[in-house]
GUGU-480585 format. One record per residue (C-alpha): residue number from 1; y, z, x. Coordinates in steps of 0.5 Angstrom, whole numbers, plus 500, padded with zeros to 3 digits. Each point is the difference from the previous one (the first is absolute). Example, Ala and Ser with C-alpha at 12.3 -4.5 7.8 and 13.67 -1.06 7.14 Angstrom:
2
   k   v   w   u
   1 491 516 525
   2 507 498 502
***
This chain:
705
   k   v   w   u
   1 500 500 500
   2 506 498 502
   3 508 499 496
   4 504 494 500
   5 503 500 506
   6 496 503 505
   7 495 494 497
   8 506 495 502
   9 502 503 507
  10 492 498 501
  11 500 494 497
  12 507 497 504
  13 503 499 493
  14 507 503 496
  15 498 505 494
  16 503 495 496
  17 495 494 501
  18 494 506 499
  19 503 502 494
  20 502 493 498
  21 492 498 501
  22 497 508 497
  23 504 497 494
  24 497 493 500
  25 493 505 500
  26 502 504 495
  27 499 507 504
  28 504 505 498
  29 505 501 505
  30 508 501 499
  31 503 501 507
  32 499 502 509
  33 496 506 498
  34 496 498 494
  35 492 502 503
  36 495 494 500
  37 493 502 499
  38 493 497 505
  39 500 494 494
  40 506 498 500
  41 501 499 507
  42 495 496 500
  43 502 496 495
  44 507 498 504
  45 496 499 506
  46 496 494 497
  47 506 498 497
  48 505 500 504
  49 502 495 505
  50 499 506 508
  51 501 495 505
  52 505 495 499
  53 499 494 504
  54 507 500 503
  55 498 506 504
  56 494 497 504
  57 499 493 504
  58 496 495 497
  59 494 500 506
  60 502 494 503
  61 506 501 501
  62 500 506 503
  63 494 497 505
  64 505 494 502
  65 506 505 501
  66 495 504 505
  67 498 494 504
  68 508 499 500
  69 501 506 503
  70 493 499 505
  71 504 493 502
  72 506 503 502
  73 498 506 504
  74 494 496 504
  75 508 497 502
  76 502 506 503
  77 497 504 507
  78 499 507 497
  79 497 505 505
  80 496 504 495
  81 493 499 498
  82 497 495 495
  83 498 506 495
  84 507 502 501
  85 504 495 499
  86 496 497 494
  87 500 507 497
  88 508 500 501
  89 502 494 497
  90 495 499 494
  91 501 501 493
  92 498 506 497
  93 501 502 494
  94 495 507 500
  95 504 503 496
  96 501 495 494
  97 492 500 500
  98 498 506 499
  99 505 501 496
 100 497 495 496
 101 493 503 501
 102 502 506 497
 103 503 497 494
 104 492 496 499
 105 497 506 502
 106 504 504 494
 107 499 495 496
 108 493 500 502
 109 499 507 499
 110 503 500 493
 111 496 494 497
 112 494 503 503
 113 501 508 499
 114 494 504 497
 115 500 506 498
 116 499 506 504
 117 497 507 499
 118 505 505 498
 119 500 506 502
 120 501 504 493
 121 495 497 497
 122 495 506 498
 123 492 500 500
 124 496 501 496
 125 495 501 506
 126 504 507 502
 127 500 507 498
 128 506 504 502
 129 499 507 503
 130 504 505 499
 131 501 507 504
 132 495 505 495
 133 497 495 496
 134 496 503 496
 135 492 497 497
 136 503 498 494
 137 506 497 501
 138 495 496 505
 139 496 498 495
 140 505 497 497
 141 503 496 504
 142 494 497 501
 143 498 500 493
 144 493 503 499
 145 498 506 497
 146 502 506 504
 147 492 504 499
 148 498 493 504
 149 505 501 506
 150 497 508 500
 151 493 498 500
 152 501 495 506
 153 504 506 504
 154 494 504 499
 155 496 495 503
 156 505 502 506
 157 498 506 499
 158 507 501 497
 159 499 505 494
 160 508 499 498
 161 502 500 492
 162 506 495 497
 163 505 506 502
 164 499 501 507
 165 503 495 506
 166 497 496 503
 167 502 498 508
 168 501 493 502
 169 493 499 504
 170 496 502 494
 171 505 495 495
 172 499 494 505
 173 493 501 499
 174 499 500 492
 175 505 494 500
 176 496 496 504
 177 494 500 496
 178 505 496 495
 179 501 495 505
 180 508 502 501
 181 504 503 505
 182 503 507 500
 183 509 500 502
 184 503 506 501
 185 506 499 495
 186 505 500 506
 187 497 493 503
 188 501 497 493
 189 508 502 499
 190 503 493 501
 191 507 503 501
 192 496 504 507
 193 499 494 504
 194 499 506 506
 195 493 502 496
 196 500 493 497
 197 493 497 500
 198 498 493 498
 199 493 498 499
 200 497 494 503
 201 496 495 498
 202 494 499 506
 203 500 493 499
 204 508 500 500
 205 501 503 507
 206 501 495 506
 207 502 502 507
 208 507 502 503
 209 503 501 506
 210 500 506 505
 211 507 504 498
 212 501 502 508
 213 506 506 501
 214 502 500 508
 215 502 507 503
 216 501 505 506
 217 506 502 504
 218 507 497 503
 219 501 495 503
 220 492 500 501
 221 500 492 497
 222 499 500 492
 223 506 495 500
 224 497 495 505
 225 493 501 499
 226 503 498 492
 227 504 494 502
 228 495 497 505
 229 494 500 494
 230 506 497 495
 231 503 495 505
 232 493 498 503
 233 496 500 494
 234 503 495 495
 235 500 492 499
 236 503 494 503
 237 502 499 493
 238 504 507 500
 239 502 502 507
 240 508 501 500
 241 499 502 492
 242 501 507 503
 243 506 502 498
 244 501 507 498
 245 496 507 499
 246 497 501 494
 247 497 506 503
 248 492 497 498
 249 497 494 502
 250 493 496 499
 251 497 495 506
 252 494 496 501
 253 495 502 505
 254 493 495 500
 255 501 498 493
 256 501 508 499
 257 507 502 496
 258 501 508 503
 259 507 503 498
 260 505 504 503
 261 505 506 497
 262 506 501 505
 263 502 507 499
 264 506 503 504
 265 494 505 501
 266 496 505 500
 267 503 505 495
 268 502 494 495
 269 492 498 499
 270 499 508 499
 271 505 500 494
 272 497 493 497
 273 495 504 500
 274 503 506 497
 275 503 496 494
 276 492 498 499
 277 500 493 504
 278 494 499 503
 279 502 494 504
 280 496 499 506
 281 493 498 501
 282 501 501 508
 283 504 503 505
 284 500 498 507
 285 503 507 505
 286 504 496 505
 287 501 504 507
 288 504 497 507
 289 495 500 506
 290 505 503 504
 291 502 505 497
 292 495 503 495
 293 498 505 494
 294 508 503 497
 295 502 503 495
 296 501 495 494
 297 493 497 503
 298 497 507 498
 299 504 500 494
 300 498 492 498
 301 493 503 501
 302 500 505 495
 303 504 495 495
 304 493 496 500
 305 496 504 500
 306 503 504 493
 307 500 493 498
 308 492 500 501
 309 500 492 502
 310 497 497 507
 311 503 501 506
 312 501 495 506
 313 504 502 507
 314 503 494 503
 315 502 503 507
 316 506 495 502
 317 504 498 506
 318 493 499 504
 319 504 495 503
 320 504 504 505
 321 498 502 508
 322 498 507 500
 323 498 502 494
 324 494 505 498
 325 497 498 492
 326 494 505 502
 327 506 506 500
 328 501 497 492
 329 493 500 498
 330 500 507 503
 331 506 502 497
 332 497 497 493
 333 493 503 500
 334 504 507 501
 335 503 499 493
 336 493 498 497
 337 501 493 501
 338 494 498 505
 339 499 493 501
 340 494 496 499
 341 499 499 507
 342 499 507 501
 343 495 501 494
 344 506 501 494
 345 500 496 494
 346 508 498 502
 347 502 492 502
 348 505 500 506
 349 502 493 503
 350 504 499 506
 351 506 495 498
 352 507 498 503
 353 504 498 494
 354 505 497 506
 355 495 495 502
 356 495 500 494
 357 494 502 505
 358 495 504 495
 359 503 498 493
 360 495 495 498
 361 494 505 502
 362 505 506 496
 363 501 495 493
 364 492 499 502
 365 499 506 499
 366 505 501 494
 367 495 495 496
 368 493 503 501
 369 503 506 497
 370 503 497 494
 371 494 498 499
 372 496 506 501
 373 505 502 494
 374 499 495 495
 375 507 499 497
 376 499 497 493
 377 506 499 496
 378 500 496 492
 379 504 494 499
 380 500 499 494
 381 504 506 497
 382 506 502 501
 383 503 503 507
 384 501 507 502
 385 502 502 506
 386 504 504 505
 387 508 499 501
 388 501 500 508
 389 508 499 500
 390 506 498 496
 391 507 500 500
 392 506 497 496
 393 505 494 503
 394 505 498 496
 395 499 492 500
 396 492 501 498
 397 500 507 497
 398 495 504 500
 399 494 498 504
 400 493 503 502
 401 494 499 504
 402 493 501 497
 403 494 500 503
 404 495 497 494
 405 493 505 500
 406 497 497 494
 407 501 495 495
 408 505 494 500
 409 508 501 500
 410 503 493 497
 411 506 498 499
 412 504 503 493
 413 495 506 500
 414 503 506 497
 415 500 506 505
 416 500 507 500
 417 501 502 508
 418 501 508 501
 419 504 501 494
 420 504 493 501
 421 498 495 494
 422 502 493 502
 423 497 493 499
 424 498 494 506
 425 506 496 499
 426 499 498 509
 427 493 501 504
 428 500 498 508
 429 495 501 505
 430 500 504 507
 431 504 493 503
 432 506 500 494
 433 494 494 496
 434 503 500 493
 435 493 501 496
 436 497 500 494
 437 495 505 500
 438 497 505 505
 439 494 502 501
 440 495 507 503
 441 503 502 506
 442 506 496 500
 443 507 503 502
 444 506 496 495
 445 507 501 500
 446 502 500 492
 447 507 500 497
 448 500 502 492
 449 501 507 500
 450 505 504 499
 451 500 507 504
 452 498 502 508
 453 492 502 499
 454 498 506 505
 455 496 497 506
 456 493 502 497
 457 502 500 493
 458 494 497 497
 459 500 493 495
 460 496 497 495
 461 501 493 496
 462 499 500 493
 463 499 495 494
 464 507 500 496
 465 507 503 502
 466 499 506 494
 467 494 502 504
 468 504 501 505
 469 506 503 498
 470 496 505 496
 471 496 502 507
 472 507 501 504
 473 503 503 494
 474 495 506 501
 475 499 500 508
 476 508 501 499
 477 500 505 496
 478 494 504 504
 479 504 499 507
 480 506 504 496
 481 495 505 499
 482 497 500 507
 483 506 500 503
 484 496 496 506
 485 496 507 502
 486 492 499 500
 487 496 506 499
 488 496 502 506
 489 494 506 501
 490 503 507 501
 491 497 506 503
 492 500 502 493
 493 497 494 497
 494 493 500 505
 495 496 504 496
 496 501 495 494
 497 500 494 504
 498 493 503 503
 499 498 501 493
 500 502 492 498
 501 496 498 506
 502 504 499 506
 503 495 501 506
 504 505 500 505
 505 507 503 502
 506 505 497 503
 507 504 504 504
 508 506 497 506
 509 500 506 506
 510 507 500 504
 511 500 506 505
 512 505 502 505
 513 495 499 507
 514 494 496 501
 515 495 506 502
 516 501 503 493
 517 500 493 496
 518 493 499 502
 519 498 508 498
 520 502 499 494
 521 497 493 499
 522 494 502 502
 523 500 507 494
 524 502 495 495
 525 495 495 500
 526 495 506 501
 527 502 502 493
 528 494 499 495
 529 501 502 492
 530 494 496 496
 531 500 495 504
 532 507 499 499
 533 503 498 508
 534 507 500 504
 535 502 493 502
 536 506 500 505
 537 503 494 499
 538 505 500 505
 539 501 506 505
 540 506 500 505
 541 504 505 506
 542 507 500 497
 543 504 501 494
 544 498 498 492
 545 505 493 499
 546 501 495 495
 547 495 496 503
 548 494 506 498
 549 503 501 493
 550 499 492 498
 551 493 500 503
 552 498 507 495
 553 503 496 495
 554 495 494 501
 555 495 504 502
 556 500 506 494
 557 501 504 506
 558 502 508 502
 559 504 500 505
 560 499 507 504
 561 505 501 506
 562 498 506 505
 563 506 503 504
 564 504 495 499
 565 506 499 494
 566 503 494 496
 567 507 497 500
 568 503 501 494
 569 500 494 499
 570 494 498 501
 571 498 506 495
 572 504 497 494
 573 497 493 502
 574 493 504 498
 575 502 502 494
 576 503 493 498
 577 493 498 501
 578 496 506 498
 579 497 501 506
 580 497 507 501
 581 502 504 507
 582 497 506 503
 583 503 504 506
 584 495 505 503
 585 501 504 507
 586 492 503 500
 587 494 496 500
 588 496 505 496
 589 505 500 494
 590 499 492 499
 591 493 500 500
 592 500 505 496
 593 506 498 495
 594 496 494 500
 595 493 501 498
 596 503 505 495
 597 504 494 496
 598 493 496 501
 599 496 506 496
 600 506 500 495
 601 501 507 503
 602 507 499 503
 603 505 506 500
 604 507 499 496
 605 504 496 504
 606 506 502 503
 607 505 494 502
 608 505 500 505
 609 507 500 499
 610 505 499 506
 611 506 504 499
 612 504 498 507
 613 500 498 507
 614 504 503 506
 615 501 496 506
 616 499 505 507
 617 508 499 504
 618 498 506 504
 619 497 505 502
 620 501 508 502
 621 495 505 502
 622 500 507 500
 623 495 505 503
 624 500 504 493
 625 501 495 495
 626 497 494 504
 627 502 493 498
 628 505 499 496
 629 501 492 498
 630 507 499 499
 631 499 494 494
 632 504 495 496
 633 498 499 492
 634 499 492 499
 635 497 501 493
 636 499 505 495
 637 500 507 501
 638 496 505 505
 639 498 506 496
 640 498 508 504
 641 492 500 499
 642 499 493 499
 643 494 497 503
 644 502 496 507
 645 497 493 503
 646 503 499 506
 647 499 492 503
 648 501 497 506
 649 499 492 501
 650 498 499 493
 651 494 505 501
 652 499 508 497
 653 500 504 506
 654 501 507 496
 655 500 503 493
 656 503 506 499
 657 505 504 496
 658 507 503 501
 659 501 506 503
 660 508 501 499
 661 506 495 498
 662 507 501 503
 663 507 497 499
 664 505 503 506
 665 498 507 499
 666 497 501 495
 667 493 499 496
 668 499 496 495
 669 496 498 493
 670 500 492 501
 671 505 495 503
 672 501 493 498
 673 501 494 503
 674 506 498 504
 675 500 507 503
 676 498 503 507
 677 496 506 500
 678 495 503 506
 679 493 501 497
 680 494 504 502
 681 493 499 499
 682 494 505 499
 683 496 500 507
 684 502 493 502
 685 505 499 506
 686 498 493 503
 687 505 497 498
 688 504 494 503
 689 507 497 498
 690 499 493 495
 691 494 504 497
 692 501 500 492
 693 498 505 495
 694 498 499 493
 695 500 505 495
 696 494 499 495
 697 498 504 493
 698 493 500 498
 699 501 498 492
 700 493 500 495
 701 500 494 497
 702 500 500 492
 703 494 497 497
 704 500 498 492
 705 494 499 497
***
């Protein structure tokens, strides 16, 4: 679907001359921005004149002018090659003539269009379970008599009646019987395109292509490894076609199509998949040769592997003097990822993206695996899929590059990406080709939306602009709700997330030093509870960052810091997300604390409330009263008695209480912020000036039932 003048400005004709012929036609236009339905435009195009015969020369013609052309030149001594020369002065009227296939394929595509599966279409063949379903209401969904469904649970050994729930196994296995499938209720909701499940025919399903996602530290050469692929693995036909930076693209390798997503890194892969895109099939870990394993490489490490897809390492720059790539598989293997080679289950492949040594082996390798994964997608119903990037230009309005997942995008297709609705007014390939349609795996630029979707909104195709707009106005109204904020596991929560099901706990460590970091790793992977473990997702010396808070959010992780303390920054920003942080100083009380909340046995909890901070200007010592800490309040306020934590380079070196608070000469209850004051503290006099003092309150938390 497209309207009048949208129609015109594709076609090289004035709205009038449209209006002029919809009227000869009968259509029911009236002016620019009357809509034209799939059978209207194709009535125009097999009426209306498209290729003027003045715009292209008679084949004749335009033989004789070339070897016009020939003649003269073959006169003048040019020093260049022959290629070249003849390249240079030929005419080439490319763009006309693929301007020219667009229109045929349009037209084509019009005069051909089948129709394809919709994604709302509801199945007989499907059962929808809902949280506590009881027997009968199982019964009746399936409808057959409820004693039936009580006599083949009893052959389960099931002694239910049609009163009592029944749990998702069990209700799969009676459904079965009945030759339907079972769907959790949330997985059928077409307005939750992150649940949403479509089911597909066997017989519909056809191969696609590997999505590969490229990773690792600064500078280590994702870019170069990226445009070398790119620019060394396109047609003839194609090459120079490469003119802007889509963020995806998708090349051909020995008859097989492989696609890339450029990412700005590692951290915006992890908040795709924060938003529910599960986008990348492969993620290739890139680490330079001379310089090894770094933090954003450890960091690239834990974003694959909490996004459970195979992993291969691409050890670049081997074409430098002096360089040691058994010092990175040494490196690699001490962060579990040990190489084939050395009896692991990781590929690693030596390349140099500045002379393209080891590229082939590397796509070689990245072939076999998509193969080992068996990628299908349906073509034949109505695209789904992922926004990689978008933005909004003032000539061209807002656009967006998809990435196709499943089913076919075509041209005039209602959208509904994130809570953006919009219909295919343009659709162009990762070379800025103008198509008609894009199928699995393919990366497409598109124009027709009227809002900025999120990288990692996902999208979905539909058969009628009301469907659409019906979803988006739902999804618009559930994202004022949410106010963007996912709910995460909590300490609270584990007892009933264990009842729901999970067998695993994820958990991210932030310590203050290496010796306690693995210490306390170590007790929590020991813990035990019904067969219920700690999986540490991500375990690091230094403070708790932004970076933590994105992968728990993806991960539905706890994040647990032991001597070390959030920014406030960073405290809010977890909050923004949900994300549960813990603070601990004693291995024993974590350990406890979290086979408690495993057992649901968890003591009330008391949260934290900071009430200010003081920076230590300077220091006074005195032999009775020891060490007095003469501060500046930078926020809040310092009350007598309250409890102390005193850092030092981002890290928790002490916590104590206030011992005594003085103003000039006199002692005081509380002091503000602004103010000056000397302080000090119960059995703690190792202080240096710069050290900050935060005092806290313990608060229990209100929980309604």
């Amino acid at each position: 679907m497209m309207n009048v003048k949208e129609y015109a400005n594709e076609m090289d004709l004035t709205v009038a001359e449209v209006l002029k012929k919809c009227k000869e036609l009968d259509l029911k236009v009236t002016d620019a921005t009357s809509m034209l339905s799939d059978d209207d435009i194709i009535l125009l195009d097999n009426t209306l004149n498209l290729i003027s015969s003045d715009d292209e020369l008679d084949f004749d013609e335009e033989e004789e002018l070339e070897e016009k052309v020939e003649d003269i030149v073959s006169n003048i001594k040019l020093d260049v090659e022959e290629e070249v020369r003849k390249e240079k002065i030929k005419k080439k009227p490319d763009f006309n003539s693929s301007k020219e296939e667009y229109k045929t394929q349009k037209k084509q595509m019009y005069k051909n269009k089948e129709k394809l599966i919709s994604n709302i279409e509801s199945s007989s063949d499907i059962v929808l379970y809902t949280q506590g379903m009881k027997v009968s209401e199982l019964a009746s969904q399936l409808n057959v008599d409820g004693a039936e469904i009580i006599k083949k649970l009893m052959e389960l050994g099931l002694m239910l009646t049609l009163n009592h729930p029944i749990d998702y196994d069990n209700a799969e296995i009676i459904v079965a019987y009945y030759n339907k499938q079972l769907k959790r209720e949330e997985t059928q909701d077409i307005t939750n395109f992150e649940e949403f499940e479509v089911v597909d025919d066997e017989e519909h399903l056809v191969k696609r292509a590997p999505v590969i996602t490229i990773m690792g530290h600064v500078d280590h050469g994702k870019t170069s490894l990226l445009d070398y692929i790119r620019n060394s693995h396109v047609t003839e036909k194609e090459s120079g076609g490469i003119t802007q930076h889509i963020g995806a693209y998708q090349i051909e390798y020995n008859d097989e199509k492989l696609t890339f997503i450029d990412t700005p890194g590692h951290a915006a892969f992890t908040e795709m998949r924060a938003r529910g895109a599960s986008i990348t099939d492969i993620v290739i870990i890139i680490v330079a040769a001379d310089d090894g394993v770094k933090p954003q490489t450890k960091e690239a490490i834990d974003h694959a592997l909490a996004a459970k897809v195979p992993i291969i390492v691409a050890v670049n720059k081997i074409d430098k003097p002096g360089i040691n790539v058994d010092k990175v598989l040494t490196e690699m293997a001490e962060l579990n990822i040990t190489p084939e080679s050395w009896g692991g289950t990781y590929p690693f492949v030596n390349i140099s993206a500045h002379t393209g040594e080891g590229i082939d082996e590397l796509l070689e390798t990245i072939v076999v695996i998509g193969e080992m994964l068996e990628l299908k997608a349906n073509p034949q119903r109505y695209a789904l899929g992922t926004v990689v990037e978008s933005s909004c230009e003032l000539q061209t309005g807002c656009t967006a590059t998809l990435l196709i997942q499943n089913g076919t995008l075509r041209i005039g297709d209602p959208i509904v990406a994130g809570h953006v609705l919009g219909h295919i007014r343009t659709m162009k390939d990762d070379l800025g080709k103008d198509i008609v349609e894009a199928l699995p795996s393919m990366p497409v630029v598109i124009t027709g939306i009227n809002d900025n979707p999120s990288a990692g909104d996902r999208f979905m195709a539909f058969e009628t602009e009301s469907e659409a707009k019906k979803v988006a106005v739902t999804r618009q109204n559930q994202l004022k709700e949410l106010k963007n904020k996912k709910e995460v596991i909590n300490m609270d929560d584990l007892f009933s997330q264990i009842q729901s099901g999970i067998k695993e706990i994820n958990v991210i460590l932030k310590a203050d030093v290496r010796g306690s970091e693995e210490a306390v790793k170590l007790a929590l992977e020991k813990i035990d509870v019904d067969g219920v473990k700690i999986k540490v997702i991500r375990s690091d010396v230094g403070t708790i960052t932004e970076s933590d808070i994105v992968l728990a959010n993806a991960g539905n992780a706890i994040v647990i810091g032991f001597n070390v303390i959030p920014s406030i920054s960073t405290k809010e920003f977890a909050k923004s997300y949900g994300v549960e942080i813990r603070l601990y100083t004693i291995i024993y009380k974590l350990i406890e604390d979290m086979e408690l909340a495993m057992q649901g046995m968890l003591d009330p909890e008391f949260e934290e409330q900071i009430i200010g901070h003081a920076e230590v200007r300077k220091l006074f010592k005195f032999s009775k009263v020891g060490t007095i800490a003469g501060s500046y309040i930078t926020d809040g306020l310092i009350k007598n008695n309250s409890q102390i934590r005193i850092i030092r380079d981002s890290n928790v070196i002490g916590d104590t209480k206030i011992a005594q608070i003085q103003r000039e000469k006199d002692q005081v209850r509380e002091i503000k912020s602004g103010f000056e004051c000397g302080i000090t503290l119960a059995n703690f006099n190792d202080l240096k000036e710069g050290d900050i003092l935060e005092a806290y309150e313990m608060v229990e938390v209100k929980k309604w039932n």
